[in-house]
C-alpha positions as CSV (number, residue, x, y, z in Angstrom):
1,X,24.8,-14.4,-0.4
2,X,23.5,-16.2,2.5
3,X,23.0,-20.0,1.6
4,X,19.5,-21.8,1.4
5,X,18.9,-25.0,2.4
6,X,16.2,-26.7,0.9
7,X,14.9,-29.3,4.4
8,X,13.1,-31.4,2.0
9,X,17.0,-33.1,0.9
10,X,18.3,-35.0,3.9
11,X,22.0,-33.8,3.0
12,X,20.7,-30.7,3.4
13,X,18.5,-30.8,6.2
14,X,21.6,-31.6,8.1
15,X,24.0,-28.8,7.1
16,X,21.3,-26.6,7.4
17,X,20.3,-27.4,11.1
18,X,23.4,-28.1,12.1
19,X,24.9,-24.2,10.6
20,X,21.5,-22.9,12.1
21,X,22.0,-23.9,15.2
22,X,26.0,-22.5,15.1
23,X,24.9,-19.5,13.8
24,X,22.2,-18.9,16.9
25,X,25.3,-20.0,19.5
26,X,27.3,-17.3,17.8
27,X,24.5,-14.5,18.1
28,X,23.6,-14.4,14.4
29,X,20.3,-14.8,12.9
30,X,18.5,-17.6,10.6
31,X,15.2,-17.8,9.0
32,X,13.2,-20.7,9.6
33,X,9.7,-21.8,8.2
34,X,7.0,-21.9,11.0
35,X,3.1,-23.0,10.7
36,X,1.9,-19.7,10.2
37,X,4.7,-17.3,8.2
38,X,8.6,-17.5,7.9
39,X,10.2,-16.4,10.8
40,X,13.8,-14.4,11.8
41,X,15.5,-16.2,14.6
42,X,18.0,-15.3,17.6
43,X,18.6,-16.7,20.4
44,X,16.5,-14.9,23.1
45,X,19.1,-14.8,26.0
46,X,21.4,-12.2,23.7
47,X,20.4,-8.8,23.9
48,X,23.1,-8.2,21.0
49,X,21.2,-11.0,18.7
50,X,18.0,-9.5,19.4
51,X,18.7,-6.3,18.5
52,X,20.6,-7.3,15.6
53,X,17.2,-8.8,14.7
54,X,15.4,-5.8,15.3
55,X,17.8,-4.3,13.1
56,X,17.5,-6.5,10.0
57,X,13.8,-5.8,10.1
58,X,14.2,-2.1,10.4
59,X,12.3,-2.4,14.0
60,X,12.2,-0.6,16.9
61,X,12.5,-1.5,20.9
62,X,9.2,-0.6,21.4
63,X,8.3,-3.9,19.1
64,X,9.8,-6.5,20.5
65,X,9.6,-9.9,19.1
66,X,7.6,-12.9,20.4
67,X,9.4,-16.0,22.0
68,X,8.8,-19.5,20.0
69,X,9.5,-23.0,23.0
70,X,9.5,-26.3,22.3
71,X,6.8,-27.5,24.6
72,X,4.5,-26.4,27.4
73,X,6.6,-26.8,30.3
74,X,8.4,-24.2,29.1
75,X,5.7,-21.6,29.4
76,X,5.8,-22.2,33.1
77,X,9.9,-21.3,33.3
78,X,9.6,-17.9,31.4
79,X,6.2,-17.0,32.6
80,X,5.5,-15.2,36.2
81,X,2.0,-16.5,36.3
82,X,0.3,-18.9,34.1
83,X,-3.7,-18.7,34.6
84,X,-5.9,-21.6,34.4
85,X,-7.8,-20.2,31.3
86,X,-4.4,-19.9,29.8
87,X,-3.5,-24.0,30.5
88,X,-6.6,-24.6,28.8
89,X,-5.5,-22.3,25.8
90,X,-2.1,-23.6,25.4
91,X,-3.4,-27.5,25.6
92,X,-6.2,-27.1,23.1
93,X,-4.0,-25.1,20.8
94,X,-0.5,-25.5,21.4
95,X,1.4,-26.5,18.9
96,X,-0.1,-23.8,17.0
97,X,-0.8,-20.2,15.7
98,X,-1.7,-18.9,19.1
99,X,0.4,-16.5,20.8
100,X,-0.3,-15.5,24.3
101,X,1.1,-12.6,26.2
102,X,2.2,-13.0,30.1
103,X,4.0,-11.2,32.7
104,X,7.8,-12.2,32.0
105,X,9.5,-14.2,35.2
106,X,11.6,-12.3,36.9
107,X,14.2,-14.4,37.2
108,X,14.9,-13.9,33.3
109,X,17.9,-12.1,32.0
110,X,17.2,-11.3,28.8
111,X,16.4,-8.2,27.0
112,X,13.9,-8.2,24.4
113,X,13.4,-4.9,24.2
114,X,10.4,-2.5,25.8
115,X,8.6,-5.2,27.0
116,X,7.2,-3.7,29.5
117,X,7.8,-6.8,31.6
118,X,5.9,-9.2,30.1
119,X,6.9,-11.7,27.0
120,X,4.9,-13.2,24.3
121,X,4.7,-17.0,24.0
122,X,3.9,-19.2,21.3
123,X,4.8,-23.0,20.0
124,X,5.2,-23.6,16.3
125,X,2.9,-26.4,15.0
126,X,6.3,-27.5,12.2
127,X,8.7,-30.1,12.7
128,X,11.8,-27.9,11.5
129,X,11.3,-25.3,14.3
130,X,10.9,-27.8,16.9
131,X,13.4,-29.7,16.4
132,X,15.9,-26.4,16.3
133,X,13.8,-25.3,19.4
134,X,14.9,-28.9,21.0
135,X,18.5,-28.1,20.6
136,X,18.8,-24.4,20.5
137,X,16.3,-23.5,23.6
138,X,13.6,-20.4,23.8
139,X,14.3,-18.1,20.1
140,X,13.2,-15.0,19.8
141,X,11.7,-15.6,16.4
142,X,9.8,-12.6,13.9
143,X,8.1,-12.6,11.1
144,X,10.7,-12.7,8.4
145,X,9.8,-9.8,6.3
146,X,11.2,-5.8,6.2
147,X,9.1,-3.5,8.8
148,X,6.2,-2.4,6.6
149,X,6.1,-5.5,4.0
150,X,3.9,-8.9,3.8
151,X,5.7,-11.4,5.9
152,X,7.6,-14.1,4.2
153,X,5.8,-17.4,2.9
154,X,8.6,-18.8,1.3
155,X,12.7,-18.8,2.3
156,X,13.1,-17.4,-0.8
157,X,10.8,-14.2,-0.3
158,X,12.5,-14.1,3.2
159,X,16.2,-13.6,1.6
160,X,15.0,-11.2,-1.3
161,X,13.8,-9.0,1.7
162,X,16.7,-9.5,4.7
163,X,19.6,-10.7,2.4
164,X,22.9,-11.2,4.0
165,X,21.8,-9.7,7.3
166,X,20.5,-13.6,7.8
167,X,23.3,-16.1,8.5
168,X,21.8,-19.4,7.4
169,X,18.3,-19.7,5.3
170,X,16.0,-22.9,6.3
171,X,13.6,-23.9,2.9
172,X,11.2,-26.0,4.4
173,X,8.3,-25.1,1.4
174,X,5.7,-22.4,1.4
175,X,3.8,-21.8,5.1
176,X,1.1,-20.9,5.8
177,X,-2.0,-23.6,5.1
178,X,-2.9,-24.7,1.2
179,X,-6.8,-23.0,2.3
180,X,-5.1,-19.6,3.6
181,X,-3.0,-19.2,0.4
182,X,-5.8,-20.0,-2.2
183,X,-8.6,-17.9,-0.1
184,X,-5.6,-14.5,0.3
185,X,-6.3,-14.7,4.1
186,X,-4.0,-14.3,7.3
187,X,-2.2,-17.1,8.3
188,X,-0.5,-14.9,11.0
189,X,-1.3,-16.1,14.5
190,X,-3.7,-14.8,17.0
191,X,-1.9,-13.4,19.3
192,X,-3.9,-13.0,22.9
193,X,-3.0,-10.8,26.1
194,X,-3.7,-12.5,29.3
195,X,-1.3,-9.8,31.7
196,X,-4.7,-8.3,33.2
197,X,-6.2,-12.3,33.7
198,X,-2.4,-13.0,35.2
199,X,-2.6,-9.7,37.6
200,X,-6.4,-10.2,38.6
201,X,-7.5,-7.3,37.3
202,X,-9.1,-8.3,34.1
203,X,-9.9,-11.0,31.0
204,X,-8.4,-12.1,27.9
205,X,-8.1,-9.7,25.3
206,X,-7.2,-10.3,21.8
207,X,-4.3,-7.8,20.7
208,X,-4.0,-9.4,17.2
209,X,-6.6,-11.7,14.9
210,X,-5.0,-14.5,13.1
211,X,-5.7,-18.2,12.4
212,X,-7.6,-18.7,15.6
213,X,-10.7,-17.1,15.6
214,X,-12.3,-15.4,18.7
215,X,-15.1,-18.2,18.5
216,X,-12.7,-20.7,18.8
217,X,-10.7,-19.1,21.7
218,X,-14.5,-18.5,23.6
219,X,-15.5,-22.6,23.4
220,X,-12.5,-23.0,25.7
221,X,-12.1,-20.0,28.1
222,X,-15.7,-18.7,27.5
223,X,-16.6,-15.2,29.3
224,X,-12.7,-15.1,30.5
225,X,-12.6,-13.4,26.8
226,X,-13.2,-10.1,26.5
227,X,-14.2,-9.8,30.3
228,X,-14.6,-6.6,32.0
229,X,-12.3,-5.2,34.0
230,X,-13.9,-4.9,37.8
């Protein structure tokens, strides 16, 4: 059985972190705790890693998995185009459950799978996965849960569901906020599509509703949401 590490003990926190990040070098995958659900992480740069991700979660290429940074700067390096509407976004709600969706820079070699030559983006609002973020660099990262079943709140829920297919498990207690948990709603995050903004041929559309609302999202970019395409 794959070991947990409860991040809450210091002894802990430091063989787990310091496995996790071995375990990414090496191409294997680790579950961490984010802001929104548990996540399954590789490191983005190995096609093998991602696919054994895609594998553990019974997943296909044509879903491939989101990439989690440490900071905004990095949007800029893995992005072709960054928008001003999507600055705005990224600085009103980065750290955060907001995932946005850009063309992919060229430059990149990587293979995330049919991507279609963009790359979805996102920051994690929790200390744990920043810090690995820090040290590890961009992660393709998951939701930590079997294709088909509720993602993962817990590290525990996440190994009853991807056993020994995960390397090292991070505990870092249940995600997801105290509100979202009592009141049964989705603490998954809104993920937003800004490839017709980037290419000048359209607005911001939202692909996925999560812990951002679309009211939220229209007091900063306003009618770049949901515009029509001209």
């Amino acid at each position: 059985m794959a070991p947990i590490y409860d991040c809450s003990v210091d002894s802990e926190l430091l063989t787990g972190m310091r496995l996790a990040r071995a375990a990414i070098g090496r191409g294997e995958l680790v579950v961490i705790p984010t802001d929104t659900v548990y996540g399954v992480a590789a490191d983005a740069f190995s096609p093998a890693a991602v696919q054994r991700l895609l594998d553990a979660k019974g997943r296909g290429r044509q879903s491939p998995p989101p990439v989690l940074v440490p900071g905004i700067p990095t949007l800029a390096a893995l992005a072709e185009t960054v928008p001003d509407e999507v600055d705005a976004l990224v600085k009103a709600f980065w750290p955060g459950g907001l995932t946005i969706v850009l063309p992919a820079s060229p430059s990149l070699v990587w293979d995330l799978g049919e991507t279609k030559g963009t790359v979805a983006l996102r920051m994690p609002d929790n200390t744990l996965a920043l810090e690995l973020l820090s040290e590890t660099g961009p992660l393709a990262v998951s939701s930590a849960n079997l294709t088909g079943r509720p993602a993962a709140r817990t590290a525990a829920e996440a190994e009853g569901m991807l056993g020994e297919s995960i390397s090292v498990y991070l505990d870092g207690g249940e995600a997801g906020s105290a509100y979202d948990r009592v009141e049964g709603k989705d603490s998954s995050s809104t993920i937003v599509d800004a490839t017709a903004l980037a290419a000048g041929v359209g607005g911001l559309r939202i692909l996925r509703h999560g812990v951002i609302s679309a009211d939220r999202l229209r007091e900063v970019v306003g009618d770049a949401l949901d515009a029509p395409v001209p």
